[in-house]
TIRO-2110 file (N, C-alpha, C; in Angstrom, 1 decimal):
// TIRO-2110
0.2, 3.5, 6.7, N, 1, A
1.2, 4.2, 6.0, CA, 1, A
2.5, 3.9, 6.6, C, 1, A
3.8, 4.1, 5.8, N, 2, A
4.7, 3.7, 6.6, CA, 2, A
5.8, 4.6, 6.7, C, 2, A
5.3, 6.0, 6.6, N, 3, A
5.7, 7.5, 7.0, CA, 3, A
5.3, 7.4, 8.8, C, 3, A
6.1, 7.8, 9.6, N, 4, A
6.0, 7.6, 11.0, CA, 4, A
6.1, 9.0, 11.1, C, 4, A
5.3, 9.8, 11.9, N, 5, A
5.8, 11.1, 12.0, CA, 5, A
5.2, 11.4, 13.3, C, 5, A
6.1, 12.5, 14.5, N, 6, A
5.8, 13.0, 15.8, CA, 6, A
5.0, 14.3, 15.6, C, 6, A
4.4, 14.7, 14.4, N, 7, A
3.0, 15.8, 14.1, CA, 7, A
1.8, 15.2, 14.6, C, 7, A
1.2, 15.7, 15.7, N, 8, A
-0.2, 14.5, 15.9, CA, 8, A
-0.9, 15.0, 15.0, C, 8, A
-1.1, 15.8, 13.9, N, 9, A
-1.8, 16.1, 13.1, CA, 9, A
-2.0, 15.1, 12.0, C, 9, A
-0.3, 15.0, 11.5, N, 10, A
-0.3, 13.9, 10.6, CA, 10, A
-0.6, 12.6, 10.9, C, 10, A
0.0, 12.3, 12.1, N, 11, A
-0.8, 11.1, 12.9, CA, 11, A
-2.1, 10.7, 12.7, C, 11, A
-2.8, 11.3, 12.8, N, 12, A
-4.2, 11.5, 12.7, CA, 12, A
-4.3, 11.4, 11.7, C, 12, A
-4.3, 12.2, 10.7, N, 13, A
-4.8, 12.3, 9.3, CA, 13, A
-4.2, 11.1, 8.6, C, 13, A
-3.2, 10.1, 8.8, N, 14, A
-2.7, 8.9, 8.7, CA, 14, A
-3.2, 8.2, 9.1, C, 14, A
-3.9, 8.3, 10.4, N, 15, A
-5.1, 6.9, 11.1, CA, 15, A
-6.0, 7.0, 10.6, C, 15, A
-6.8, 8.2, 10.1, N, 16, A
-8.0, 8.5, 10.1, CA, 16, A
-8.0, 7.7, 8.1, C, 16, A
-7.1, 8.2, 7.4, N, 17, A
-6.7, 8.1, 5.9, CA, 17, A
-6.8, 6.5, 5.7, C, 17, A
-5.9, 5.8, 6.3, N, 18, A
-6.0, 4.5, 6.7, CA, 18, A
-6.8, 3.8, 6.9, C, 18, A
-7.8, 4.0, 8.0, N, 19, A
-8.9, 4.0, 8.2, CA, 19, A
-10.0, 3.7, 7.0, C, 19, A
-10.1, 4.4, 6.6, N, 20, A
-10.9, 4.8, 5.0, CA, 20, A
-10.5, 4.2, 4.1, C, 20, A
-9.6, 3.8, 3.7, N, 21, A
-9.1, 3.1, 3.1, CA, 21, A
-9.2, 1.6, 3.1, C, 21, A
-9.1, 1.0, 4.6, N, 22, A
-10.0, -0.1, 5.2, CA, 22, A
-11.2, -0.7, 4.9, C, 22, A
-12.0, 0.7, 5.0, N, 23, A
-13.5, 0.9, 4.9, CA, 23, A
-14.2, 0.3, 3.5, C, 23, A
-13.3, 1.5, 2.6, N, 24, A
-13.7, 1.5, 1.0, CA, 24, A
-13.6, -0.1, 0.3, C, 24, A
-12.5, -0.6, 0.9, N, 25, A
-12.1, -1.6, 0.4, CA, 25, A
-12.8, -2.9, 0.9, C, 25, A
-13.3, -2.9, 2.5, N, 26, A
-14.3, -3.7, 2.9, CA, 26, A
-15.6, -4.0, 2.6, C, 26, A
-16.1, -2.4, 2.5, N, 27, A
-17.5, -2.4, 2.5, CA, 27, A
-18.1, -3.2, 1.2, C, 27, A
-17.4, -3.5, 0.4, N, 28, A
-18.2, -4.1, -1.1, CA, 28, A
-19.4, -3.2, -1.9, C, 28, A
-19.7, -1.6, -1.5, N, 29, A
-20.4, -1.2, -1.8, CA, 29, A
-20.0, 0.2, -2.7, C, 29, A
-18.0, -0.2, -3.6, N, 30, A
-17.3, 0.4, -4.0, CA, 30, A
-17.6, 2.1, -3.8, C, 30, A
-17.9, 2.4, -2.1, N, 31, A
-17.7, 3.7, -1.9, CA, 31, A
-16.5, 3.7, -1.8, C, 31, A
-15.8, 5.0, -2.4, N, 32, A
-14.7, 5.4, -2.8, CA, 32, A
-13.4, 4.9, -4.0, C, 32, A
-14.3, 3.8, -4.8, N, 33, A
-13.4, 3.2, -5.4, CA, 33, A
-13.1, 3.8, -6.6, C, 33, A
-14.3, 4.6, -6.9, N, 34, A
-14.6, 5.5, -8.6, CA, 34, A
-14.0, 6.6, -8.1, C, 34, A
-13.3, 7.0, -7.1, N, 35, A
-12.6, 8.4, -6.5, CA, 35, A
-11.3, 8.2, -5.5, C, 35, A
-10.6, 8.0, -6.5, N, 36, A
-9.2, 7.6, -5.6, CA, 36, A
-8.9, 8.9, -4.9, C, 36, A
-8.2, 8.7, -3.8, N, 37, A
-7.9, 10.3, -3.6, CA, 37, A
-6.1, 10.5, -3.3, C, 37, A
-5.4, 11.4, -2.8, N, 38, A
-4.1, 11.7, -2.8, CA, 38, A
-4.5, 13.0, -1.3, C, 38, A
-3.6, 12.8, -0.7, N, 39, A
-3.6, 14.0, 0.6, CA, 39, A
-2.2, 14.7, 0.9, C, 39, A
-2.0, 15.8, 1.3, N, 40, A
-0.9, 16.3, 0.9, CA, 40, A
-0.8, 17.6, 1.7, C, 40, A
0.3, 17.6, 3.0, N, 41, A
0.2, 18.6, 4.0, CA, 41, A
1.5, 19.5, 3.9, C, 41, A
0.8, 20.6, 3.7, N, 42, A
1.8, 21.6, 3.7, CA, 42, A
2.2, 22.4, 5.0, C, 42, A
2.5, 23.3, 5.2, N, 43, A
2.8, 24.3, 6.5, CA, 43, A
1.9, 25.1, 6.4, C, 43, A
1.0, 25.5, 5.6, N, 44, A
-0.2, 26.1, 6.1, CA, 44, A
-1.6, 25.9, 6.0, C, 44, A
-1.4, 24.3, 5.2, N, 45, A
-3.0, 23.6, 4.4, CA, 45, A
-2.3, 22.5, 5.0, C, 45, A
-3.8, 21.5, 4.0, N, 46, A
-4.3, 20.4, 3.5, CA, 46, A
-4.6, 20.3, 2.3, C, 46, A
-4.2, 20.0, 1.3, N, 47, A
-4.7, 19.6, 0.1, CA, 47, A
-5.2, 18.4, -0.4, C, 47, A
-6.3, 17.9, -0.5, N, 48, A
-6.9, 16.5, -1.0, CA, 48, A
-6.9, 16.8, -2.7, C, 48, A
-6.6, 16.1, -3.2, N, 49, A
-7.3, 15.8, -4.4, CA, 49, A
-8.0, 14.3, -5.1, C, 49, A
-8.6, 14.7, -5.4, N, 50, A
-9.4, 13.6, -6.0, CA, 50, A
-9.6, 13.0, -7.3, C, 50, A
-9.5, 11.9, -8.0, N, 51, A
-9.6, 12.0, -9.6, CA, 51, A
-11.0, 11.4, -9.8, C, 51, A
-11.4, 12.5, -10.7, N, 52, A
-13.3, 12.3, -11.0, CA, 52, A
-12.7, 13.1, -12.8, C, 52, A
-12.5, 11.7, -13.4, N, 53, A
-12.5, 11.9, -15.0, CA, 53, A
-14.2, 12.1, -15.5, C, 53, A
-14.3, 12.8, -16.3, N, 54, A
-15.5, 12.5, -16.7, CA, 54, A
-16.8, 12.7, -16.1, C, 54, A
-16.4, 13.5, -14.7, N, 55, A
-17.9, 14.2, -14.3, CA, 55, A
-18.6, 15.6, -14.6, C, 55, A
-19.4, 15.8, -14.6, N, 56, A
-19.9, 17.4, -14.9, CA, 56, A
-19.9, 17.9, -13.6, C, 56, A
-18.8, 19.1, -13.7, N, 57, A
-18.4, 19.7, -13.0, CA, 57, A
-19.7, 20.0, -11.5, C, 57, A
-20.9, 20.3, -12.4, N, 58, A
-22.6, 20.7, -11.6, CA, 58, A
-22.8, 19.8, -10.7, C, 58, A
-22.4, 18.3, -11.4, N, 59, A
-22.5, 17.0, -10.0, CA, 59, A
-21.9, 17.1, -8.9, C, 59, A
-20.9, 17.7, -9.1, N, 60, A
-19.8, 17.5, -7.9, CA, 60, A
-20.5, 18.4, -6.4, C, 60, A
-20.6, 17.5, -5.2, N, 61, A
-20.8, 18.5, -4.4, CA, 61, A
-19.8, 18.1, -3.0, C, 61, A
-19.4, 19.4, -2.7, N, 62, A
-18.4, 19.3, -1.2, CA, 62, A
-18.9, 19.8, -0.2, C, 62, A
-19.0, 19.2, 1.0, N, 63, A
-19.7, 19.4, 2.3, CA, 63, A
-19.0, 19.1, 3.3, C, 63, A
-19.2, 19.9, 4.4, N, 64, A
-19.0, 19.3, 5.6, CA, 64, A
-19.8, 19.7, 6.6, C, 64, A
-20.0, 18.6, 7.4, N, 65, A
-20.8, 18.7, 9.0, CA, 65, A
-20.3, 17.9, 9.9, C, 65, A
-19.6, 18.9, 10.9, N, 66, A
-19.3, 18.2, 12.4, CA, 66, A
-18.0, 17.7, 12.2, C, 66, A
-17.0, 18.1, 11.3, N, 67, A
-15.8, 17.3, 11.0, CA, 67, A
-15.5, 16.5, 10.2, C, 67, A
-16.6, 16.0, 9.9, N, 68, A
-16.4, 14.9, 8.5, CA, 68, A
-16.7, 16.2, 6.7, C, 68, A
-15.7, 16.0, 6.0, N, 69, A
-15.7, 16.5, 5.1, CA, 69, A
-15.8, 15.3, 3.4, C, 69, A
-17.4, 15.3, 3.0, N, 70, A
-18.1, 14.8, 2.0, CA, 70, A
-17.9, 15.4, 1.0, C, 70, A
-17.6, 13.8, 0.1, N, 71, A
-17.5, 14.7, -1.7, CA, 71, A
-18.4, 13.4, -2.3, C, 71, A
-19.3, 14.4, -3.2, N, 72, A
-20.4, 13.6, -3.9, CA, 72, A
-20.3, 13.8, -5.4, C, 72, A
-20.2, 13.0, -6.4, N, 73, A
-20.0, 13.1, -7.6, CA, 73, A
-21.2, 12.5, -8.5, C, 73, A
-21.5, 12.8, -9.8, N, 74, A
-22.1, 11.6, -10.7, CA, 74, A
-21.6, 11.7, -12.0, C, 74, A
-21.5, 10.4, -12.5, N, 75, A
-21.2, 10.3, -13.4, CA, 75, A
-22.5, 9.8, -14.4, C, 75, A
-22.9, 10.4, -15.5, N, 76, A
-24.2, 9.7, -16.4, CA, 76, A
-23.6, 9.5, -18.0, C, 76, A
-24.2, 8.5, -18.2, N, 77, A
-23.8, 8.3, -19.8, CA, 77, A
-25.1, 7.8, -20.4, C, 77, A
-25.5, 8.5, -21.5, N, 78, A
-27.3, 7.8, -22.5, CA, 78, A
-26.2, 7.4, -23.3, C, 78, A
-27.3, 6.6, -24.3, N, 79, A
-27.4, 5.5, -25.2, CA, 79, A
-27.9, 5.7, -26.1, C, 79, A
-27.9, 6.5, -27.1, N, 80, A
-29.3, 6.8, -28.5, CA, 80, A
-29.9, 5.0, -28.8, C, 80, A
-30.8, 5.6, -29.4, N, 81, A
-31.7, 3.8, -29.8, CA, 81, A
-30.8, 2.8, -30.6, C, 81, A
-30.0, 3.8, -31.5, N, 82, A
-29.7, 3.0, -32.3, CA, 82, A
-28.2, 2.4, -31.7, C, 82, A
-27.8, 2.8, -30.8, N, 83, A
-26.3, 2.7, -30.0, CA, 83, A
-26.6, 1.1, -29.0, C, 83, A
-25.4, 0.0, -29.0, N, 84, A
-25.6, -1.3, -28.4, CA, 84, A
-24.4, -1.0, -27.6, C, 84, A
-24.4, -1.3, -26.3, N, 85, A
-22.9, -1.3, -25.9, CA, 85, A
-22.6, -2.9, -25.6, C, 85, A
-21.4, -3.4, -26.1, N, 86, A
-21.1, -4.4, -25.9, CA, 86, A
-20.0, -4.2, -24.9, C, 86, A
-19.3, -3.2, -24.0, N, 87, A
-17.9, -3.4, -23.5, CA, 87, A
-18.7, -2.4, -22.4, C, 87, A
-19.0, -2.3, -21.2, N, 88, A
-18.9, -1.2, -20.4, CA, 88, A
-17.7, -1.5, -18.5, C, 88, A
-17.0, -0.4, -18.8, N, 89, A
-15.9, -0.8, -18.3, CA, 89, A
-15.8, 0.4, -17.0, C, 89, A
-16.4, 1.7, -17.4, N, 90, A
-16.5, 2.7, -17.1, CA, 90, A
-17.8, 2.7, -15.9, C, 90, A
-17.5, 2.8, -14.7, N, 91, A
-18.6, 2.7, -13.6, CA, 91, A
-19.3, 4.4, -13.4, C, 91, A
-20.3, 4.2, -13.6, N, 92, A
-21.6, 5.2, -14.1, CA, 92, A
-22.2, 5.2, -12.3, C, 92, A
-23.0, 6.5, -11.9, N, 93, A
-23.7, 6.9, -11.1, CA, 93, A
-23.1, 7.3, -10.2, C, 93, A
-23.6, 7.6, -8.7, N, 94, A
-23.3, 8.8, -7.5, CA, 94, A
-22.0, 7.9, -7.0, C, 94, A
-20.8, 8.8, -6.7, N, 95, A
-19.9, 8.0, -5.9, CA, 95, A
-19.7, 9.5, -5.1, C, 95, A
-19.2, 8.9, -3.7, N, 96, A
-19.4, 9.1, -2.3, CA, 96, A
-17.8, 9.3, -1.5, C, 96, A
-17.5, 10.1, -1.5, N, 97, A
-16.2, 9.8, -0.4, CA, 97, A
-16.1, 10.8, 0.9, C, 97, A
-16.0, 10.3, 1.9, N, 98, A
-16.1, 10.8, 3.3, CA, 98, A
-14.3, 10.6, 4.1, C, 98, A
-13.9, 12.4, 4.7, N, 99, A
-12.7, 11.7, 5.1, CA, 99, A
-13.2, 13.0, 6.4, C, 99, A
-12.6, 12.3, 7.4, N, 100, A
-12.7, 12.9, 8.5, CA, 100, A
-11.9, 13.8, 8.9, C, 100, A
-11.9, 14.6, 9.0, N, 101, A
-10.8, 16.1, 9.7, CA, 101, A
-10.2, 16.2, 11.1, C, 101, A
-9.2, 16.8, 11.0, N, 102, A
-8.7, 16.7, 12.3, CA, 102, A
-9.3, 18.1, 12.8, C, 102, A
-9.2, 18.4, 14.3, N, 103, A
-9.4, 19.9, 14.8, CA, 103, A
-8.8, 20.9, 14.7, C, 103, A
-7.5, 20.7, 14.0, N, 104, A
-6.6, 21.2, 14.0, CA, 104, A
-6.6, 22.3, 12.3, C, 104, A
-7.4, 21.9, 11.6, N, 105, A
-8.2, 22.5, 10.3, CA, 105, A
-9.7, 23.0, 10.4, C, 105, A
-8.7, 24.3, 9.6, N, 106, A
-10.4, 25.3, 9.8, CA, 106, A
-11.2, 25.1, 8.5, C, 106, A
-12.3, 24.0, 9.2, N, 107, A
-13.3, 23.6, 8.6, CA, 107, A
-14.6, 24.5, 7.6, C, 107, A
-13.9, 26.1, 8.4, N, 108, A
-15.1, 27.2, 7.8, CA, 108, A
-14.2, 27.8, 6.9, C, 108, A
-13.3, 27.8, 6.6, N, 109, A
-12.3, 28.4, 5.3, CA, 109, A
-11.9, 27.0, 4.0, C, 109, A
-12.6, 26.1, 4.3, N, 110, A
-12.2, 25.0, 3.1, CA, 110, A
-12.6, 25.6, 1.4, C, 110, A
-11.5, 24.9, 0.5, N, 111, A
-11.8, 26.3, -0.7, CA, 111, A
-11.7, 24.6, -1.7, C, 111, A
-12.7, 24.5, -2.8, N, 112, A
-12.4, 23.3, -3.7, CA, 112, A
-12.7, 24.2, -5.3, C, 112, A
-11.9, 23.3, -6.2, N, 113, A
-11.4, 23.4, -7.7, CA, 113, A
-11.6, 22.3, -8.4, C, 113, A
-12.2, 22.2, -9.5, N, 114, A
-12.3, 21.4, -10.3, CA, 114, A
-11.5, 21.8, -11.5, C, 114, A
-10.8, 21.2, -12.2, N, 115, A
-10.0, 21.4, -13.4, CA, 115, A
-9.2, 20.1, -13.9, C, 115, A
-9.3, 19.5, -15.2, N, 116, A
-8.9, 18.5, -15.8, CA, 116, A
-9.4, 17.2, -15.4, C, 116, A
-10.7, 16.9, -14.3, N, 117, A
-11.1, 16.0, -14.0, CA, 117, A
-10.3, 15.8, -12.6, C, 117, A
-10.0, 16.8, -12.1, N, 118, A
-9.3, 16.4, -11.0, CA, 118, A
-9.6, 17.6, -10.1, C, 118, A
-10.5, 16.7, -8.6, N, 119, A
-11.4, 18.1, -7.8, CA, 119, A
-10.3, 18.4, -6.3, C, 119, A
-9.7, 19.7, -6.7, N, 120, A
-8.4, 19.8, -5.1, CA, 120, A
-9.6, 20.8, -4.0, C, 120, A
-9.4, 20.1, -2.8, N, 121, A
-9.7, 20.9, -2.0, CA, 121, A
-8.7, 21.2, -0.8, C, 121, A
-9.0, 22.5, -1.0, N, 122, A
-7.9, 23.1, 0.3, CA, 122, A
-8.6, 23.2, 1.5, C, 122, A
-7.4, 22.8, 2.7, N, 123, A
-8.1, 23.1, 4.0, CA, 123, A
-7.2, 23.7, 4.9, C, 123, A
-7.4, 24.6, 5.1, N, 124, A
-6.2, 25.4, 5.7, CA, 124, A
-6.1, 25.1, 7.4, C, 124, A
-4.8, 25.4, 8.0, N, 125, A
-4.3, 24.6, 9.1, CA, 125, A
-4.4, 25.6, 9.8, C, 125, A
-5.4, 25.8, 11.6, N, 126, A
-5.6, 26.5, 12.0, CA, 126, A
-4.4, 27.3, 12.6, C, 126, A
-4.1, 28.6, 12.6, N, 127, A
-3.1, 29.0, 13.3, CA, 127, A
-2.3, 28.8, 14.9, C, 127, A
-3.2, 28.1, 15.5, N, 128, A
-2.3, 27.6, 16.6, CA, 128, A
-2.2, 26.3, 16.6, C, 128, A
-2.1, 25.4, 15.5, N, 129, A
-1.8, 24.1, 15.0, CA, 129, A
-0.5, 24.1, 14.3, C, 129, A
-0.1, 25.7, 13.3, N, 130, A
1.3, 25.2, 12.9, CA, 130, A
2.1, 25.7, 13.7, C, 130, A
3.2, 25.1, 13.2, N, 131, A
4.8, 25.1, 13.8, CA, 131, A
5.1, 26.4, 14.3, C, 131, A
5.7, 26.9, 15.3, N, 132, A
6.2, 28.3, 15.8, CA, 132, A
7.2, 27.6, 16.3, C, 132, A
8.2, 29.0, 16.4, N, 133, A
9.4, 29.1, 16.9, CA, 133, A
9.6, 29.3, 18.4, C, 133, A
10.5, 29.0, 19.3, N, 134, A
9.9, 29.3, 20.9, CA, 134, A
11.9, 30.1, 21.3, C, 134, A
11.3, 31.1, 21.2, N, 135, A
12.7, 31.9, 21.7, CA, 135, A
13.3, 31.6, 22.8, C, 135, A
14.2, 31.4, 23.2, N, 136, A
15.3, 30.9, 24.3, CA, 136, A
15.8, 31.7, 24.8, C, 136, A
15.5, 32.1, 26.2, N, 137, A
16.5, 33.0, 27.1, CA, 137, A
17.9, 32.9, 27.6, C, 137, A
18.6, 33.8, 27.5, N, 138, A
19.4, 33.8, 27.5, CA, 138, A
20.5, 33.5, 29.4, C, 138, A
21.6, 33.2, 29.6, N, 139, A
21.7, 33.4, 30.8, CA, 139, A
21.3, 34.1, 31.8, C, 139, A
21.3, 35.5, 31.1, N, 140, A
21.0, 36.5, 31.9, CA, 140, A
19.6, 36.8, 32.2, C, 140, A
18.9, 35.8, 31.9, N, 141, A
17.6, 36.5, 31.7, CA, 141, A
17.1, 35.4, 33.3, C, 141, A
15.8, 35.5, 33.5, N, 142, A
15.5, 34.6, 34.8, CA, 142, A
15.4, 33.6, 34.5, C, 142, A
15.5, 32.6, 35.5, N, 143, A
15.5, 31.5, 35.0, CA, 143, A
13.6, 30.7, 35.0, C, 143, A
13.2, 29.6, 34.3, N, 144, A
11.9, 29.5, 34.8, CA, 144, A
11.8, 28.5, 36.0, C, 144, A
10.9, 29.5, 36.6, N, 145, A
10.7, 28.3, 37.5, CA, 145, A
9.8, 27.1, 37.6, C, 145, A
10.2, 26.2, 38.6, N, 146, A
9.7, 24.4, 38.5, CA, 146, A
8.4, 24.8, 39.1, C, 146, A
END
């Protein structure tokens, strides 16, 4: 990516995103290709979304173990007897996407949505990972020591 940012969170989730991206595109075994994704960090989450046109909502499953956070989809299409397909363009069966988490997300509060073909999962950012304010003493106050 060519967002540079001094959040090691985002760092991370930019090595790790990147990463994956590497992966999907190497492996030749189009995991991840039927499920593009989008990532998206707010001040109190994570928001992934994914685009899965055309799955039954029942296929979809979201998991996590150990920090890696798995989304499993299928897509099925029949054929009546009398139906020939001559064009299929549309890639059919389980697709697979794995993105790894940082520690800094609480992995036991993740909340996912399916609506319009597009599955958002939230992952909320643990409270001593966001941003705080650090109040400044004044003259009068002591000074800290070295």
């Amino acid at each position: 990516m060519l967002l540079t940012s001094i959040d090691p969170f985002v760092q991370e989730f930019e090595r790790q995103f990147d990463r994956a991206i590497r992966q999907a595109g190497l492996s030749g075994r189009g995991e991840g290709a039927g499920m593009p994704m989008d990532g998206v960090r707010r001040a109190d989450d994570v928001v992934l979304r994914f685009d899965l046109p055309g799955i039954d909502p029942g296929s979809i499953e979201v998991t996590v173990d150990r920090g890696v956070l798995t989304v499993s989809a299928r897509r099925e299409e029949e054929f009546g007897e009398d139906e020939r397909v001559f064009v299929r363009e549309r890639t059919m069966g389980a697709f697979t996407r794995r993105v790894y988490l940082s520690e800094h997300l609480d992995a036991d509060a993740i909340e996912a949505a399916y609506n319009n073909g597009v599955l958002a999962v939230r992952i909320p950012v643990l409270e001593q990972a966001k941003p705080r304010k650090i109040a400044v003493q004044g003259g009068d106050q002591r000074a800290i020591k070295s």
